[in-house]
C-alpha positions as a printed Julia matrix, in Angstrom:
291×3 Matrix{Float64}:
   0.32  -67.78  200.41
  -1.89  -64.69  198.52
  -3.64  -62.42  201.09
  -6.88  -62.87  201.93
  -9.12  -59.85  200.6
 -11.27  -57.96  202.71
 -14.67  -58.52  201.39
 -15.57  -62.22  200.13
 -15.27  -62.11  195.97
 -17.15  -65.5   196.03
 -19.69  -65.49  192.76
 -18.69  -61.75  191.91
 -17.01  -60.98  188.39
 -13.48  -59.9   188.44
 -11.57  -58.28  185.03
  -7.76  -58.15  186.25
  -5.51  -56.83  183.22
  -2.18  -58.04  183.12
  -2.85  -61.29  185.11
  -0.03  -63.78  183.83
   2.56  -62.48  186.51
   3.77  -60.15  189.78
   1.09  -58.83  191.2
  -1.63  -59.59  188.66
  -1.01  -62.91  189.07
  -1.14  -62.59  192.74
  -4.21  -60.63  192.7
  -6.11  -62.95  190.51
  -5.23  -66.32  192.16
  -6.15  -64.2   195.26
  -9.24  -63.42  194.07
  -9.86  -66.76  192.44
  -9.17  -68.86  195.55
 -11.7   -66.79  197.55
 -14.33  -67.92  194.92
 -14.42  -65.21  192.58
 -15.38  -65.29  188.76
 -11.74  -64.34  187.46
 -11.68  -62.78  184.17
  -8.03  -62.94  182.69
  -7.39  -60.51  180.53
  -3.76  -61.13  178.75
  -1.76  -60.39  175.91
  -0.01  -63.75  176.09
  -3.23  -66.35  175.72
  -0.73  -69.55  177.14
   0.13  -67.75  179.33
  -3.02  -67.02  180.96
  -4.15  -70.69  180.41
  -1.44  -71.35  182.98
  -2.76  -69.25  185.45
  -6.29  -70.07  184.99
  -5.66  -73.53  185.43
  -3.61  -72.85  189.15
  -7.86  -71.3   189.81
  -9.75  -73.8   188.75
 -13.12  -73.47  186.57
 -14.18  -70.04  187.89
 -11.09  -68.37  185.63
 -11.74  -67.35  181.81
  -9.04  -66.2   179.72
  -9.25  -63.65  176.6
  -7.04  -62.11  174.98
  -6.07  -58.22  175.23
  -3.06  -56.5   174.4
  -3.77  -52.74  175.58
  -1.46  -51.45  173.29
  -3.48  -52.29  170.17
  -6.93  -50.0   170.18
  -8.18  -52.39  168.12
  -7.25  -55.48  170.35
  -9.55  -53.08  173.46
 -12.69  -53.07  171.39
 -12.38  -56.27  170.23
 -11.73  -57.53  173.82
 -14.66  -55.39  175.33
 -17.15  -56.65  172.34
 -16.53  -59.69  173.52
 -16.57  -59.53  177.17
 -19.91  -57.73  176.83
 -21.04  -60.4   174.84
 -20.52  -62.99  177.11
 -20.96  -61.44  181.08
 -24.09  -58.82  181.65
 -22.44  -57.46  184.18
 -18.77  -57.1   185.69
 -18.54  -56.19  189.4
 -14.78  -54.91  189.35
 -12.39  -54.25  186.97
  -8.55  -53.98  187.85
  -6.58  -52.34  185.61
  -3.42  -53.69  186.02
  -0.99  -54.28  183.31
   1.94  -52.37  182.44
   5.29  -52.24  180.7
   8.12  -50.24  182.73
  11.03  -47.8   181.26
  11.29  -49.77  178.12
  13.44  -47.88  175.37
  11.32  -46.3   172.92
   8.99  -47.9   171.31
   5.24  -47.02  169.4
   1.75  -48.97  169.88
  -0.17  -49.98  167.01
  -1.6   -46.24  167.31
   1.31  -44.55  167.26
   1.42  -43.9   171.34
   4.72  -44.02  172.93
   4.35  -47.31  174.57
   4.11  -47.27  178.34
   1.84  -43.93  177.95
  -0.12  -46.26  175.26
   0.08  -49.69  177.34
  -0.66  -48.19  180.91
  -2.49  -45.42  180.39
  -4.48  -45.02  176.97
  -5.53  -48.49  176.77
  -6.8   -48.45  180.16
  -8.59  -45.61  179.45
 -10.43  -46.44  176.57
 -11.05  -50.03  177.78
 -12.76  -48.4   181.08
 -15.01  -46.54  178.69
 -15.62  -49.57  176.44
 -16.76  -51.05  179.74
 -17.62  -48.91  182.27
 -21.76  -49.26  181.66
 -21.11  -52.8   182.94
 -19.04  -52.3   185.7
 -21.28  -52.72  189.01
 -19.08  -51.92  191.64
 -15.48  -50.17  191.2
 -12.5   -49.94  188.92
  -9.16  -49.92  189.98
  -6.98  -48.19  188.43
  -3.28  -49.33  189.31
  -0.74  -46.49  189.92
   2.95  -46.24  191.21
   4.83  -44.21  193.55
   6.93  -43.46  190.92
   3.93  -41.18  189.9
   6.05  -38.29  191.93
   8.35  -38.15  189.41
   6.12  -37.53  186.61
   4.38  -34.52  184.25
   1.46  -34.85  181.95
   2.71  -32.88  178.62
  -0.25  -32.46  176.69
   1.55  -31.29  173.43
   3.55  -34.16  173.24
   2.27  -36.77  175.78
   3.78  -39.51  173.22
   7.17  -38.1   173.0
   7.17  -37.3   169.4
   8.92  -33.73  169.97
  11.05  -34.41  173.14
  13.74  -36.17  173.37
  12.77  -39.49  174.91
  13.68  -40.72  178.55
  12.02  -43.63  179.58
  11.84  -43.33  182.89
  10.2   -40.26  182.74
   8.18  -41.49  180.77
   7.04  -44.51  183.06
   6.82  -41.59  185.4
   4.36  -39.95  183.26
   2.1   -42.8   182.11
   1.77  -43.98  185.72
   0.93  -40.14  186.85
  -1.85  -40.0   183.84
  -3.02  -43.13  185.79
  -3.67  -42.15  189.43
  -5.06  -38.36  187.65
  -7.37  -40.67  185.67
  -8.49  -42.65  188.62
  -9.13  -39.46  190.66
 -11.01  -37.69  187.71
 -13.77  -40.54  187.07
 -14.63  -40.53  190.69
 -14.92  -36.72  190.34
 -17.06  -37.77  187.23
 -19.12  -40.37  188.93
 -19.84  -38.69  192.02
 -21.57  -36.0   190.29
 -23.9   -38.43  188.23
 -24.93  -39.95  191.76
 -23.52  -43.04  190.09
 -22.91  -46.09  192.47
 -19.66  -47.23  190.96
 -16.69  -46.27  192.66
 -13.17  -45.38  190.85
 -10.05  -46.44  193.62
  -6.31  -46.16  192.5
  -3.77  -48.63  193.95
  -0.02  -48.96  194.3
   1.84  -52.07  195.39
   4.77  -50.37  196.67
   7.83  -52.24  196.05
   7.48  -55.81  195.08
   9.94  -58.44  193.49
   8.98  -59.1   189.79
  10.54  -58.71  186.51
   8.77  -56.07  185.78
  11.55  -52.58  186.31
  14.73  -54.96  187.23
  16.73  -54.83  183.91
  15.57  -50.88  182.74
  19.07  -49.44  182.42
  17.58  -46.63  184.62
  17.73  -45.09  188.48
  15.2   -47.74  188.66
  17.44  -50.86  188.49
  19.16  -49.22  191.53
  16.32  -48.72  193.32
  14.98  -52.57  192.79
  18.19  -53.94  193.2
  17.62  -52.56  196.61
  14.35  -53.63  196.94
  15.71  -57.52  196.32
  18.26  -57.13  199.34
  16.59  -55.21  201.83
  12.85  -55.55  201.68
  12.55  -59.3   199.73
   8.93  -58.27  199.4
   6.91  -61.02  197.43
   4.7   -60.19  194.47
   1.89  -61.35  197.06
   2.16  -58.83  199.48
   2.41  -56.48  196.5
  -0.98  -57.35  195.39
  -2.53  -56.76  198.85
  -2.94  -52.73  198.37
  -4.71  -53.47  194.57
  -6.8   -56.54  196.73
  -8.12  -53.53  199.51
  -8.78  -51.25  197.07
 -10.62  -53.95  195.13
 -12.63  -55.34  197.65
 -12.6   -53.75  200.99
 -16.19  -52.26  201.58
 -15.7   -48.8   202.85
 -13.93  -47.09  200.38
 -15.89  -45.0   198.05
 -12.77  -43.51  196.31
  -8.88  -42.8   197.21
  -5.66  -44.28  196.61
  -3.98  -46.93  198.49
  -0.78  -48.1   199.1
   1.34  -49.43  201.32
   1.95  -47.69  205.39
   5.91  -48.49  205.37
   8.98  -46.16  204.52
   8.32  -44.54  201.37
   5.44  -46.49  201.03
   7.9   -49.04  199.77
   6.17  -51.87  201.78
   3.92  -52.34  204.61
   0.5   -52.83  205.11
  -2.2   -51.21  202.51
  -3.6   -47.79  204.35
  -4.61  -44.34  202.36
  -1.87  -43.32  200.43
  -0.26  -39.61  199.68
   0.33  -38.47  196.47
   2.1   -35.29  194.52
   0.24  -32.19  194.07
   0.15  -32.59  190.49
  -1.76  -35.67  190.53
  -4.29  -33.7   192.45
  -4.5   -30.98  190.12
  -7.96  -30.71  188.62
  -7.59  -28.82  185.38
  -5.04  -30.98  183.86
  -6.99  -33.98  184.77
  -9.85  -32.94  182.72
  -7.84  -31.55  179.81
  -5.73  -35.26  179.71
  -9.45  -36.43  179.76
 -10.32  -34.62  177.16
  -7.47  -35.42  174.97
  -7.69  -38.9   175.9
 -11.14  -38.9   174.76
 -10.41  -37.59  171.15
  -7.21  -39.74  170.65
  -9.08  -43.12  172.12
 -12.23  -42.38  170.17
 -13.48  -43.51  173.1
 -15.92  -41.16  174.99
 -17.37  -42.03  178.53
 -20.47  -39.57  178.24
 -19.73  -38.43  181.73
């Protein structure tokens, strides 16, 4: 059964990215069955048709594949054609330690897929964004660096799990810098970072990394359902008194538990390089937030 969120979602607007399975799926068919407005965003269209159809007539589906610039403004012409407002939107999706591989752009691809296109995507739609984004994040973040000479691994030799390491660090520095960005316009809208601790998708399990170990341990041991993966991205999505933060789950190594304030490395802290990969992110996107 999906966790119930916090705050009731019924007749608000949800964007979840990467909804067609694991925890996006779980979030959105949370979100959905509580009566929210589910907005499906998906690279995989039948996918997504799937889904909405498990939630009923309050899901839409469009199509977005974040590692495609053009594919972002396309999606966020159209979504702003279509809903005046959005009230929260999860930024979700993600590819994990995949061997090298370049976006449409020319990013490395899980800097491009989890990081850029989120970014520019936020900007593309942040004017219409009510409430909070959500920026998803992973513990794995400890294990990254933010090179900003070569974030795309174009001089370096490539290692894809750093790399995951590195596009899920740019992530949780994102999320931290537009809160730092929105607090000091007096804006309303909230920025929240999530991570699901460990949960049992396909997402990670077939890498050829440290990281196959470390979910073929999670499968044994924890047997931790996508659904209770989702319910740290659910708080941060909907529970009322968070302003900003990161949250995750309360259990060993924040591997599983219940959702609760999480910690995070110093370097995804670190001010300066937040607003530098801003910065950069900014004039590779072409996307600028004006904040």
């Amino acid at each position: 059964m999906a966790p119930e969120p916090s705050l009731s979602p019924a007749g608000r607007t949800f964007v979840v990215t990467g909804p067609t399975g694991g925890v996006g799926e779980s979030t959105a068919l949370a979100l959905g069955a509580a009566g929210a407005h589910v907005v499906l965003a998906c690279r995989n269209v039948d996918k997504g048709k799937l889904v909405a159809e498990k939630i009923g007539p309050t899901a839409s589906v469009h199509r977005l594949d974040l590692s495609d610039l053009a594919s972002v403004r396309e999606f966020a012409s159209g979504l702003r054609a279509t809903h005046e407002t959005i009230d929260v939107l999860i930024n979700n999706a993600g590819v994990m330690a995949v061997p090298l591989q370049r976006t449409a752009d020319g990013f490395e691809m899980q800097m491009g897929t989890n990081y850029f296109g989120h970014f520019a995507l936020t900007g593309l739609l942040l004017d219409r964004v009510t409430d909070r984004v959500v920026t998803v994040s992973s513990a794995a973040h400890r294990f990254g660096r933010i090179d900003l000479d070569d974030p795309n691994w174009e001089r370096r030799r490539y290692n894809r799990a750093a790399a995951y390491a590195q596009s899920k660090l740019a992530n949780l520095m994102f999320s931290f810098e537009l809160a730092r960005r929105l607090d000091a316009t007096g804006s309303p809208v909230r920025s929240l970072a999530a991570h699901p601790g460990y949960a049992a998708t396909n997402v990670g399990s077939h890498t050829g990394t440290w990281f196959d170990r470390l979910f073929g341990f999670g499968k044994k041991i924890l047997q931790r359902t996508p659904e209770r993966g989702a319910e740290s991205v659910l708080c941060a999505a909907t529970e009322p008194g968070l302003r900003g933060g990161y949250i995750g789950p309360d259990g060993f190594l924040e591997l599983y538990g219940s959702p609760h304030s999480a910690g995070c490395s110093a370097r995804a802290r670190d001010p300066e390089t937040a607003r530098r990969l801003w910065e950069l992110s900014e004039c590779i996107t072409g996307v600028r937030f004006g904040l």
